[in-house]
C-alpha positions as CSV (number, residue, x, y, z in Angstrom):
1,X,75.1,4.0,-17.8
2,X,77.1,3.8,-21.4
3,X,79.5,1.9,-21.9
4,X,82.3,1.7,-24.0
5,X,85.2,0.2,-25.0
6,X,88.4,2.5,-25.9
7,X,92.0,1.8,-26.5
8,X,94.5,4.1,-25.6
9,X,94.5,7.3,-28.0
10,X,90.8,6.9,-28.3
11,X,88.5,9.2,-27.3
12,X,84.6,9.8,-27.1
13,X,83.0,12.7,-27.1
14,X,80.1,14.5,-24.5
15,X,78.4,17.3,-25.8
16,X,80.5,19.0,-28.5
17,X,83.0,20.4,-26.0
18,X,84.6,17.7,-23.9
19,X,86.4,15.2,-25.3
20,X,87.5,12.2,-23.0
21,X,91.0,10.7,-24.0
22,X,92.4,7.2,-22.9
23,X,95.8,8.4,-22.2
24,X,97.8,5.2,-21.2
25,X,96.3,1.9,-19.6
26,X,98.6,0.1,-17.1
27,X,97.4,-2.9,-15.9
28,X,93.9,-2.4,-13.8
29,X,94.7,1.6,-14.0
30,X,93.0,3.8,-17.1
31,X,94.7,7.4,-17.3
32,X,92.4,9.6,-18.9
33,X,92.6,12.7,-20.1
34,X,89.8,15.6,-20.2
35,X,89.1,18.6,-22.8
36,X,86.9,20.8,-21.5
37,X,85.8,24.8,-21.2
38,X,87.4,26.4,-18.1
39,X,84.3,27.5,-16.9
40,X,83.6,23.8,-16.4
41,X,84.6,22.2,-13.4
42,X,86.2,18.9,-13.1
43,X,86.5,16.7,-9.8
44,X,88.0,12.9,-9.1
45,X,84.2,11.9,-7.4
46,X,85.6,11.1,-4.5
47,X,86.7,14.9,-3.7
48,X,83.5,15.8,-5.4
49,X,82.1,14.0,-2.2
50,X,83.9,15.7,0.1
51,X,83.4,19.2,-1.3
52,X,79.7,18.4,-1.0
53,X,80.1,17.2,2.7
54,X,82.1,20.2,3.4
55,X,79.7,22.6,2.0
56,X,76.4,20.9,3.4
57,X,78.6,21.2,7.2
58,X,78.9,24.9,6.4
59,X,75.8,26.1,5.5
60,X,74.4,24.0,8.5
61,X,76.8,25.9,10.9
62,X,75.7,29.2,9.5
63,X,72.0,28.2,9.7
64,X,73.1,26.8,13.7
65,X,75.0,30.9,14.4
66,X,71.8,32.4,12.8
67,X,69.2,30.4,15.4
68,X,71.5,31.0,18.0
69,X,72.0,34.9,17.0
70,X,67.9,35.2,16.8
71,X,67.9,33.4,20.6
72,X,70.3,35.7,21.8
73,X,69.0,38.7,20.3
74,X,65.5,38.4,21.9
75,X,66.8,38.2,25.2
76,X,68.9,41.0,25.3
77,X,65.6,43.6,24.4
């Protein structure tokens, strides 16, 4: 992991397109701002988690309805 050390109205860059911003520092919070392409997406990692969870639960449920659908068809014939 880098680390740096910015004050606020620096930046540092990733890449050549995103640009990270300290936007105010309040005590033990750091508000940061983000420049980056739209086709990027960009998540707090905490929802980042969740959207994985969510998406590994989904495909498992369709995976679950597909065994059950292959069961269930070989019975009927």
């Amino acid at each position: 992991m880098l680390v740096l050390a910015r004050k606020k109205g620096q930046s540092i860059m990733i890449g050549g397109d995103i640009k990270i911003v300290v936007a105010e520092v309040t005590g033990e919070t750091v508000r940061l701002g983000i420049e980056a392409p739209p086709r990027l997406e960009i998540f707090r990692e905490e929802i980042y988690r969740l959207l994985q969870e969510e998406n590994t639960q989904a495909v498992t449920g369709i995976e679950e309805a597909r065994r059950l659908l292959k069961k269930g068809g070989k019975k009927n014939t």
